[in-house]
C-alpha positions as CSV (number, residue, x, y, z in Angstrom):
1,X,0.0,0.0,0.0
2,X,1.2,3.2,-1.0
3,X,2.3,5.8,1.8
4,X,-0.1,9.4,2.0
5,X,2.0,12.3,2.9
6,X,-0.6,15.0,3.8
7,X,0.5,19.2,3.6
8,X,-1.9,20.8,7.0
9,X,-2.8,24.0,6.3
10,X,-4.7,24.7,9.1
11,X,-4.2,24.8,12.7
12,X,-6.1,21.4,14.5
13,X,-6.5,23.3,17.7
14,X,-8.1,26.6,16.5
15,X,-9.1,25.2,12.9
16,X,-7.9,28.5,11.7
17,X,-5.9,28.4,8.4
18,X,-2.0,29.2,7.9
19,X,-0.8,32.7,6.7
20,X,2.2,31.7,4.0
21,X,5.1,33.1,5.6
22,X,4.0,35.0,8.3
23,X,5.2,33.8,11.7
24,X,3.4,32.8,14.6
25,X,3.8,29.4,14.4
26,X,5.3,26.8,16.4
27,X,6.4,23.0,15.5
28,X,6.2,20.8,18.0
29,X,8.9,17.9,18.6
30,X,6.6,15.3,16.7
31,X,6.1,17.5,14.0
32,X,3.1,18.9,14.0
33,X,2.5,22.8,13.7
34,X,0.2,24.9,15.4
35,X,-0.5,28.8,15.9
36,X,1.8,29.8,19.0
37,X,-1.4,31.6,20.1
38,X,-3.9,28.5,20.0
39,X,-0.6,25.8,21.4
40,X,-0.4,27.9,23.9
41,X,-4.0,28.3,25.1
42,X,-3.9,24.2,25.0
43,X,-0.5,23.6,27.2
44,X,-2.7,25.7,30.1
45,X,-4.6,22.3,29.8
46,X,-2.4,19.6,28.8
47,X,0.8,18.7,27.9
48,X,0.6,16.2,25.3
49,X,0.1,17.5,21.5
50,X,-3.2,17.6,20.3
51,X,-3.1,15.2,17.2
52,X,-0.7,12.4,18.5
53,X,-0.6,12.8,22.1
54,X,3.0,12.4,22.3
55,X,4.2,14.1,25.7
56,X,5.7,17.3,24.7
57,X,6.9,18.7,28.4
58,X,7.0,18.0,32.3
59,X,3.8,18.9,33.9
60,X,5.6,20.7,36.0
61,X,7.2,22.8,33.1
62,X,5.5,26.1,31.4
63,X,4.9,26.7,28.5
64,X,7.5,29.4,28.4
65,X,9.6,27.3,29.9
66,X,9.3,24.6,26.7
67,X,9.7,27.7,24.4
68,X,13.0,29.1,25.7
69,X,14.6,24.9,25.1
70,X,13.3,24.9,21.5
């Protein structure tokens, strides 16, 4: 079977579409890339990524934190 390779263009937390080359984004370290804005609104929450669930940070960590080590 053939593999899929899929381009997002739009942010899975806030559904809200990519600007081309305008910044304000944010990759995670699974891959996947979300508004700074809307990742950050979902790390007051959680700490896993929204799509894969892979554990991003420490619980105890904040999300500023996890921005200054990327």
């Amino acid at each position: 079977m053939p593999t899929v390779v899929a381009v997002v263009f739009t942010c899975s937390v806030c559904m809200k579409g990519f600007k081309s080359r305008k910044g304000g984004k944010v990759q995670m370290p699974c891959g996947h890339v979300y508004h700074e804005v809307s990742i950050a609104g979902w790390f007051m929450h959680h700490n896993t990524c929204p799509n894969c669930r892979c554990k991003i940070f420490q619980e105890n960590l904040s999300w500023e934190t996890f921005k200054l080590a990327c």
